[in-house]
C-alpha positions as CSV (number, residue, x, y, z in Angstrom):
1,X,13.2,74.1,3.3
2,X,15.1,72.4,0.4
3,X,12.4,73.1,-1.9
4,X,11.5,76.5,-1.4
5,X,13.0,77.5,-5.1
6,X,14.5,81.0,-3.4
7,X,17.6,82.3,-4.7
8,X,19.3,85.7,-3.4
9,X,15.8,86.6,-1.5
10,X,16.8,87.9,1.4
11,X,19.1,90.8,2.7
12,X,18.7,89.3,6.0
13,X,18.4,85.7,7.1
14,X,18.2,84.2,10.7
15,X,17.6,80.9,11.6
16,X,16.7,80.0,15.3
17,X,17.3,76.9,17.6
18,X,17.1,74.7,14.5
19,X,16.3,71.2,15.0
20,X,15.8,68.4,13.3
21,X,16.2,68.5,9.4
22,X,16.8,72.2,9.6
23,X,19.7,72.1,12.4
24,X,21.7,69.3,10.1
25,X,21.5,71.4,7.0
26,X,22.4,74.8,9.0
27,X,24.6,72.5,10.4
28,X,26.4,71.9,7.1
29,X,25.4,68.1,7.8
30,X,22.5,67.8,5.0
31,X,23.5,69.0,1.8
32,X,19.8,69.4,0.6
33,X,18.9,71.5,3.3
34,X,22.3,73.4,3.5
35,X,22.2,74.5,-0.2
36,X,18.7,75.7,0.1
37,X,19.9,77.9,3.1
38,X,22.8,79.1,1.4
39,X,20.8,80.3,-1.7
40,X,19.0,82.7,0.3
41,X,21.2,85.9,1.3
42,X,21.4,88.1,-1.7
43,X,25.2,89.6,-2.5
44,X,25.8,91.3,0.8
45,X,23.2,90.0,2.7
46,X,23.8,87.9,6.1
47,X,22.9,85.2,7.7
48,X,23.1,84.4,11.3
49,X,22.2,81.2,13.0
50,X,21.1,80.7,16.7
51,X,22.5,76.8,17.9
52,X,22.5,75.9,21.3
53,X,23.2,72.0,21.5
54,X,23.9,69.9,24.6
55,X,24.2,66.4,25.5
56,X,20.2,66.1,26.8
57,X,19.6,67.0,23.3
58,X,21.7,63.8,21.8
59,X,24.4,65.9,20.2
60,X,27.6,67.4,21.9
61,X,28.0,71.3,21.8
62,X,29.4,73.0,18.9
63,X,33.6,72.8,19.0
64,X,35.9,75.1,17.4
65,X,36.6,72.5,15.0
66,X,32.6,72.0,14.4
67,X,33.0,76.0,13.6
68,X,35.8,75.5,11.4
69,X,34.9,72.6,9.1
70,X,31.4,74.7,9.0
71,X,32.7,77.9,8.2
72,X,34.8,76.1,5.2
73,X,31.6,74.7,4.0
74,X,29.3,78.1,3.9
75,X,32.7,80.1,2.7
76,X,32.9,77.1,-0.4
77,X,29.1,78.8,-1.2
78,X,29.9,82.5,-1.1
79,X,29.8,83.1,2.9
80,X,32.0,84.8,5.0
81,X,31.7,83.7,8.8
82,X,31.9,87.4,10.2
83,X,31.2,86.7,13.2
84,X,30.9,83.5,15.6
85,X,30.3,83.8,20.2
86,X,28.4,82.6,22.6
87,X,24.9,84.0,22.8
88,X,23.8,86.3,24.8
89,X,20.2,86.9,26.8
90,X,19.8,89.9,25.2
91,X,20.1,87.8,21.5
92,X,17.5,85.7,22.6
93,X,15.1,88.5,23.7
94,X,16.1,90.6,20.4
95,X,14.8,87.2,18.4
96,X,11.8,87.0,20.6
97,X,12.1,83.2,20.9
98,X,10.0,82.3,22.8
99,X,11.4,78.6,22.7
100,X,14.8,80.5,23.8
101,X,13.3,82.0,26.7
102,X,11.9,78.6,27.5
103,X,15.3,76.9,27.2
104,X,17.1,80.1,29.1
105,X,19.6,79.9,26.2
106,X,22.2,82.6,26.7
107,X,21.7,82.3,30.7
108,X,21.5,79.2,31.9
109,X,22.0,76.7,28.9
110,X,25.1,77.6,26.5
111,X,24.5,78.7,22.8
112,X,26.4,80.3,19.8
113,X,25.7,82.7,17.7
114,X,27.6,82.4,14.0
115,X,26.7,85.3,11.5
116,X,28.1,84.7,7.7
117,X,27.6,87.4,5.1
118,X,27.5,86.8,1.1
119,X,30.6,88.4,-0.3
């Protein structure tokens, strides 16, 4: 990821159930990774992230202040956080993950869903 050389691509950007080297850096925990992501959304353009941690997976679920300290990070590269919940079954199905259907994220294992647009 941090060396595709993509700058405003995208009008649309969606990243699911990261793990790995791509959950830090959507995480706003590898700054490689993260500044590559944030590059991506052209002026307008959004980008919403699917996360659904838990403690089976060696990492706590997201907290508000998680949310906050992340939402300072993508708003110090030109991203608003518009919009931030839990997700939904019906999120899952609309990003036909199949890993999400797998993990019943939205139904039976929590999840969040944060969208942040380029201003």
């Amino acid at each position: 990821m941090e060396s595709i050389p993509l700058e405003s691509f995208a009008s649309e950007v969606t990243i699911h159930l990261p793990w790995g080297s791509l959950l830090r850096g959507a995480l706003a925990e590898d700054d490689r990774v993260f500044d590559a992501i944030c590059r991506l959304p052209q002026r307008g353009g959004a980008l919403t992230l699917l996360v659904s941690l838990t403690a089976r997976d060696g990492r706590a679920p997201l907290t508000t202040v998680d949310v906050a300290r992340m939402s300072r990070a993508y708003r110090a590269r030109g991203l608003a956080l518009v919009e931030h919940r839990p997700i939904a079954p019906a999120d899952v199905d609309a990003a036909h993950s199949t890993w999400g259907k797998r993990l019943s994220v939205g139904a039976t294992r929590p999840g969040e869903l944060l969208r942040f647009v380029r201003r």
